[in-house]
C-alpha positions as CSV (number, residue, x, y, z in Angstrom):
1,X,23.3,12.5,8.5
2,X,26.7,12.2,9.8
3,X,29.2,10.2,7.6
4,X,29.5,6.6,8.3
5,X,25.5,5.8,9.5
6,X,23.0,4.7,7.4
7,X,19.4,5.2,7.6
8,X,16.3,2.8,6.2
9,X,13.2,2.2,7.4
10,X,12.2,-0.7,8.5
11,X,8.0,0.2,8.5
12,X,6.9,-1.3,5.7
13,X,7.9,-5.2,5.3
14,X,8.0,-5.4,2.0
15,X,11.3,-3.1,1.7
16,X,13.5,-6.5,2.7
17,X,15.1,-4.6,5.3
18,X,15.2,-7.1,8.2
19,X,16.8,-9.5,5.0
20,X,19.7,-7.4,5.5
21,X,20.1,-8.0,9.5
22,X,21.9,-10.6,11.7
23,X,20.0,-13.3,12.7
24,X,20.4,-12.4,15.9
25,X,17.4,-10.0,17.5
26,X,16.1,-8.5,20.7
27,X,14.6,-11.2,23.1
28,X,11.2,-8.8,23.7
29,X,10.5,-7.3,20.6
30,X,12.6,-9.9,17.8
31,X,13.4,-6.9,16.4
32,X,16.7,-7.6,14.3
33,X,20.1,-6.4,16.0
34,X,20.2,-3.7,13.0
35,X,22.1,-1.6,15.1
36,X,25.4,-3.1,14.6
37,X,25.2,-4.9,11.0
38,X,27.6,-3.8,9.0
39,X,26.5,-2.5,5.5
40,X,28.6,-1.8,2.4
41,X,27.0,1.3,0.6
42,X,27.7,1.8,-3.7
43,X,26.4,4.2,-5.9
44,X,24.1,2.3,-8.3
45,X,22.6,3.2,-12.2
46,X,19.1,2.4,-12.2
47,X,16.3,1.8,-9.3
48,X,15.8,-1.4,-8.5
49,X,13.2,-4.1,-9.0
50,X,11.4,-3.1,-5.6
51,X,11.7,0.5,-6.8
52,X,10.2,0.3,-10.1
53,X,7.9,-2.0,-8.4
54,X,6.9,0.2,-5.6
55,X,6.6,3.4,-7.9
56,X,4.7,1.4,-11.2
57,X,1.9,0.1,-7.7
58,X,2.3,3.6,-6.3
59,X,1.0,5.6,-10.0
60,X,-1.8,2.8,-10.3
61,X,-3.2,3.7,-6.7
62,X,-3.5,6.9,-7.6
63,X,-5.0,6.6,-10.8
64,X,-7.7,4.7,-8.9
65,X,-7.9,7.5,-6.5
66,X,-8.2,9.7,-9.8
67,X,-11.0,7.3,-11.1
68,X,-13.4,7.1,-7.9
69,X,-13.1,10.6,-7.6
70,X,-14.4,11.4,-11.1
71,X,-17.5,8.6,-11.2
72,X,-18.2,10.1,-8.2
73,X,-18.4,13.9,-9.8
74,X,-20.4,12.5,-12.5
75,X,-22.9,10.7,-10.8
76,X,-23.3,12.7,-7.6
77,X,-26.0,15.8,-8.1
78,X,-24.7,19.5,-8.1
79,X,-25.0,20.4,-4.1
80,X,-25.1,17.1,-3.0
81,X,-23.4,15.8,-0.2
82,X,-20.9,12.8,-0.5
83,X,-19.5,11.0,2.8
């Protein structure tokens, strides 16, 4: 990216981006003016909350995954089909 623009997605609700946004927004879509907010960008130390957050939920999906899969093996007979 070019120096002075800022990227973030603003997909998944959860990541507080429109929290950052004027009040003011588009009259067909209320989608947030985020095109001209200003921002203020600093290096920080540590993720954050919504980071650890996000990653801790992330590993237990997956572990899950990892879970279904393998009762699944175990109680599905060689050759069999699974849909």
């Amino acid at each position: 990216m070019q120096p002075s623009v800022v990227y973030t997605t603003f997909h998944f609700p959860k990541s507080g981006a429109n929290v950052i946004t004027t009040d003011s927004s588009d009259w067909a879509t209320n989608c947030p003016e985020y095109k001209v907010t200003a921002v203020q960008v600093m290096p920080v130390e540590q993720p954050s909350q919504w980071q650890k957050d996000s990653s801790r939920f992330n590993t237990q999906q997956l572990e899950f995954l990892q879970l279904r899969d393998s009762t699944v093996a175990a109680v599905t007979p060689a050759g069999a089909m699974v849909a």
